[in-house]
C-alpha positions as a Markdown table, in Angstrom:
| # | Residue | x | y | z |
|---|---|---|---|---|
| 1 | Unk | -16.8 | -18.3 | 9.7 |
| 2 | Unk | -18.7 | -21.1 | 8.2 |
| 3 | Unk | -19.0 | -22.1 | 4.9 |
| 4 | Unk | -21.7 | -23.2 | 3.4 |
| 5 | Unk | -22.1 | -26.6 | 1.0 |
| 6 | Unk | -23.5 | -24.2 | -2.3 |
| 7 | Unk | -20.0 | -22.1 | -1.8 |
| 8 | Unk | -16.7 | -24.1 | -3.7 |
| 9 | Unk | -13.7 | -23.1 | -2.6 |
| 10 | Unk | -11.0 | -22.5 | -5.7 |
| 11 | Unk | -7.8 | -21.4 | -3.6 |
| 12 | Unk | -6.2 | -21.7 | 0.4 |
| 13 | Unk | -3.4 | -20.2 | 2.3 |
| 14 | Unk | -2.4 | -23.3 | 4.4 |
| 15 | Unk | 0.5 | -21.3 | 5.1 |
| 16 | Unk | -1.5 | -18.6 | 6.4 |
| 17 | Unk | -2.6 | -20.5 | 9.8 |
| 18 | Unk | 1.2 | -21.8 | 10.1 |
| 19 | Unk | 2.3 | -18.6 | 9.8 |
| 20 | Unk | 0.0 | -16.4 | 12.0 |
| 21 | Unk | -2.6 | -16.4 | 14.9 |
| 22 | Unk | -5.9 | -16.1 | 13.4 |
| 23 | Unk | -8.1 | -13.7 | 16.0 |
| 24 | Unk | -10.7 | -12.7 | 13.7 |
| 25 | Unk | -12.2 | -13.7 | 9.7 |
| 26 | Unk | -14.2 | -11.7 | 7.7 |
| 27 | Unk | -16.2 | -12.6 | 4.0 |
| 28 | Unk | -15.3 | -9.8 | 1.0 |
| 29 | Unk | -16.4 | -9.3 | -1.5 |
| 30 | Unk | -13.7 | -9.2 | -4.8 |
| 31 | Unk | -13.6 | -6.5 | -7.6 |
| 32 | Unk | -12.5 | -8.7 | -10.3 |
| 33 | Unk | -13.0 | -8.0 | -14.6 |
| 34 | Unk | -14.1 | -10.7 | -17.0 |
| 35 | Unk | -10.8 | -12.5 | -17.4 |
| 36 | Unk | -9.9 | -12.4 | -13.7 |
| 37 | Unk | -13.6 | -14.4 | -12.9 |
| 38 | Unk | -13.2 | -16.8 | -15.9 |
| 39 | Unk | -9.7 | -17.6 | -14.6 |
| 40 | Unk | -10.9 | -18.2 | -11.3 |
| 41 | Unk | -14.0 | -19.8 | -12.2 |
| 42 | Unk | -11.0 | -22.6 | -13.2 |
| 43 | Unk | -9.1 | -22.5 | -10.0 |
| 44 | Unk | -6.0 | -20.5 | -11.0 |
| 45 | Unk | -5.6 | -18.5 | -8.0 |
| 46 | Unk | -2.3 | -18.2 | -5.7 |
| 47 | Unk | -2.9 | -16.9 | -2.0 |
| 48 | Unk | 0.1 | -17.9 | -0.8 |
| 49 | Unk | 2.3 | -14.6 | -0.6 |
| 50 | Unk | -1.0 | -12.2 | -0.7 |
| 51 | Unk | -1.9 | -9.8 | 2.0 |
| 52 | Unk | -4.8 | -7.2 | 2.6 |
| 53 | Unk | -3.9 | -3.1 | 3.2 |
| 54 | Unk | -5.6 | 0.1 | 4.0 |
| 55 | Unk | -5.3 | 2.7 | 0.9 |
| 56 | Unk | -7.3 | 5.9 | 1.2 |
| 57 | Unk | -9.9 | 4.2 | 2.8 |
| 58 | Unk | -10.7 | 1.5 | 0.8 |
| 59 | Unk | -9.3 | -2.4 | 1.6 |
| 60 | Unk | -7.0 | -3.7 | -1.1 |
| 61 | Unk | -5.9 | -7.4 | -1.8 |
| 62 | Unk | -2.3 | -7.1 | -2.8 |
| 63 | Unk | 0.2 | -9.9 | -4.6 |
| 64 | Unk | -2.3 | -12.7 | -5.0 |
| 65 | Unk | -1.9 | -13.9 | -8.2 |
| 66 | Unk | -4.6 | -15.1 | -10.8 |
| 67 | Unk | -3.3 | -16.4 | -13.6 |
| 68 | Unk | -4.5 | -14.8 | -17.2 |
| 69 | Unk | -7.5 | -16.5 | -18.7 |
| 70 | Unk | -6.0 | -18.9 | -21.3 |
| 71 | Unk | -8.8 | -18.5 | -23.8 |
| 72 | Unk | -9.0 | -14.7 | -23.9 |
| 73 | Unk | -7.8 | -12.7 | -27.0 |
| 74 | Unk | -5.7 | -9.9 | -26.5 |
| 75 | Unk | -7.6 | -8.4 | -23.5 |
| 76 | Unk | -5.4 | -9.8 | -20.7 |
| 77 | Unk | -5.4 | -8.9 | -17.1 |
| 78 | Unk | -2.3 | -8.3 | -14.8 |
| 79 | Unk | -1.8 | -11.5 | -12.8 |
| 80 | Unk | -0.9 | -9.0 | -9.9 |
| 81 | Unk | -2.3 | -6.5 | -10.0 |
| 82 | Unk | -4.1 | -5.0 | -6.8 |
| 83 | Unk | -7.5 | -6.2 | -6.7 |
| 84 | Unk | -10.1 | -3.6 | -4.2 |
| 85 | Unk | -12.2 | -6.0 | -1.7 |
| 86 | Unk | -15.9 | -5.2 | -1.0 |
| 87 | Unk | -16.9 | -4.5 | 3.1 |
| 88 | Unk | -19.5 | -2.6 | 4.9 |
| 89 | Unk | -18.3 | 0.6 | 6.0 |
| 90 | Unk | -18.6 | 0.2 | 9.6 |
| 91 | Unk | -16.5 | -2.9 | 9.0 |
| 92 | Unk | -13.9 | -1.5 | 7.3 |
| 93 | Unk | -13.4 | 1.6 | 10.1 |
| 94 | Unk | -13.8 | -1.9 | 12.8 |
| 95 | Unk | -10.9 | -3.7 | 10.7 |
| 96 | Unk | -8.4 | -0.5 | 10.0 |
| 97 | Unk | -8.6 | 0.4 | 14.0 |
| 98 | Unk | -7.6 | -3.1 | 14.6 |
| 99 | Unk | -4.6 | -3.1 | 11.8 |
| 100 | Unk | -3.2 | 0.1 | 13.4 |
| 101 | Unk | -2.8 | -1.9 | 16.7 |
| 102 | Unk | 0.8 | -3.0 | 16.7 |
| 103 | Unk | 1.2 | -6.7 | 15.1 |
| 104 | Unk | -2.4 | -7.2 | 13.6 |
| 105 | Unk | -2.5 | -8.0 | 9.7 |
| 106 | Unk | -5.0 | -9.1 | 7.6 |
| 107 | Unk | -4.2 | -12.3 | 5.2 |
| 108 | Unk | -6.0 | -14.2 | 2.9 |
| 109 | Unk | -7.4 | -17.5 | 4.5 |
| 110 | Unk | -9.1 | -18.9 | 0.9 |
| 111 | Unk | -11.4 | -17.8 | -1.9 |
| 112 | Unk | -14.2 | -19.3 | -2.9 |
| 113 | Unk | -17.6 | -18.5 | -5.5 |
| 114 | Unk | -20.6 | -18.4 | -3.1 |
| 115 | Unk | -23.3 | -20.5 | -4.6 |
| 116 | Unk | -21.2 | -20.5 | -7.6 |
| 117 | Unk | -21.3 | -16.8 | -8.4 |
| 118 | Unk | -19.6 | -14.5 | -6.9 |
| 119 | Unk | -16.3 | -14.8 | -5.8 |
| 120 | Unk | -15.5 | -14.1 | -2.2 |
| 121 | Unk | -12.0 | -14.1 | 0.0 |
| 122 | Unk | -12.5 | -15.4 | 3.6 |
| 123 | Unk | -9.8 | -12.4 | 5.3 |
| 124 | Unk | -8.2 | -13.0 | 8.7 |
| 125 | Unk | -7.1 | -10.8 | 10.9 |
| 126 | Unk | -4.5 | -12.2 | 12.0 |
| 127 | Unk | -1.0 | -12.0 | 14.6 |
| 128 | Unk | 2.3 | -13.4 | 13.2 |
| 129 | Unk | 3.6 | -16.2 | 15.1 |
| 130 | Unk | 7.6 | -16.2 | 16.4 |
| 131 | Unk | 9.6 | -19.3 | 15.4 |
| 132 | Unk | 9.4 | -20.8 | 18.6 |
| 133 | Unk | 5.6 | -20.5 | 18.4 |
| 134 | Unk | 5.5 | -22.3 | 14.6 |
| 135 | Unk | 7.6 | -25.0 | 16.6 |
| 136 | Unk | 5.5 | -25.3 | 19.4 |
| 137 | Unk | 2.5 | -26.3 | 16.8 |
| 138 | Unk | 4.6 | -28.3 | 14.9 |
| 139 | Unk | 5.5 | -30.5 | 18.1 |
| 140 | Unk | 1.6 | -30.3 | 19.1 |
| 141 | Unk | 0.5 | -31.4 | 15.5 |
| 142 | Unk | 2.9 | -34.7 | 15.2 |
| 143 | Unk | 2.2 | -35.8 | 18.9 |
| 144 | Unk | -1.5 | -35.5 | 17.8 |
| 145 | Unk | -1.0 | -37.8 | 15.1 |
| 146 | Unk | 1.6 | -40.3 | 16.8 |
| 147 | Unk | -1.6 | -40.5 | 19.9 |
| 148 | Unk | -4.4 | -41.0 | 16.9 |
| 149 | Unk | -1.7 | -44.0 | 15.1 |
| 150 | Unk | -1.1 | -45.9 | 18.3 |
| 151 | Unk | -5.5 | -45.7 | 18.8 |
| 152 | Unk | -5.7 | -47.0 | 15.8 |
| 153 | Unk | -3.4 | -49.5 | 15.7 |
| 154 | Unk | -4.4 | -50.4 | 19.5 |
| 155 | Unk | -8.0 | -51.4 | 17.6 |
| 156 | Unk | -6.5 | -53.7 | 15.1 |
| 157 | Unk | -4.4 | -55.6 | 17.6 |
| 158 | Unk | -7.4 | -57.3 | 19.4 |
């Protein structure tokens, strides 16, 4: 999923893609109240431990954290509270068929305000990755960059 120049993105997983295959992503939609925008409006957001889960139906975003809006009086929001994500319905039957499947989750990739409104989370459906498969990419990544050094310093030598 692409996205677009008007969307800014206020929080990433990096772990996420370290951590698990990524077969599938999906834009949602976020119920949030007026602190929860304001304070992400400001980039206060944590992904990094969050996760997505089927509850009577409806698609939650558990344990990401958005901190409390700083200028607010005494109407404060949780910082983890569960927050309810926004998909079609056909979607949502698509996504909790796929979760049921043994080793499927869905994970936060980033959130972002499309055309600086409304706030979105890009969700993954994603497979976790073994150790040896985290080294395996680890190993990939650094030989990548050691080839791309010695290009580069191959071009400065003549």
């Amino acid at each position: 999923m692409e996205q677009k120049k008007k969307d800014h993105v206020v929080a990433l997983n990096r772990k996420a893609r370290h951590d698990y295959f990524v077969v599938d992503t999906f834009e949602c939609g976020v119920v949030l109240t007026g602190t929860e925008i304001k304070s992400v409006r400001a980039g206060k957001v944590n992904l990094k431990d969050g996760y997505a889960k089927f509850e009577r139906g409806e698609l939650w975003l558990m344990n990401v954290h958005i901190s409390p809006y700083e200028k607010a009086s005494w109407a404060q929001h949780d910082p983890r509270q569960n927050r309810k994500l926004l998909l079609h319905k056909s979607e949502l039957r698509r996504l909790g068929a796929k979760v049921k499947e043994k080793g499927f989750t869905l994970v936060p990739l980033s959130m972002y305000l499309k055309e600086g409104r409304l706030a979105k989370v890009a969700l993954a459906l994603a497979q976790g990755k073994s150790a040896h498969d985290r080294r395996d990419a680890i190993i990939a990544r650094d030989a990548k960059r050691a080839i791309a050094r010695e290009l580069r310093n191959r071009g400065k030598e003549h």
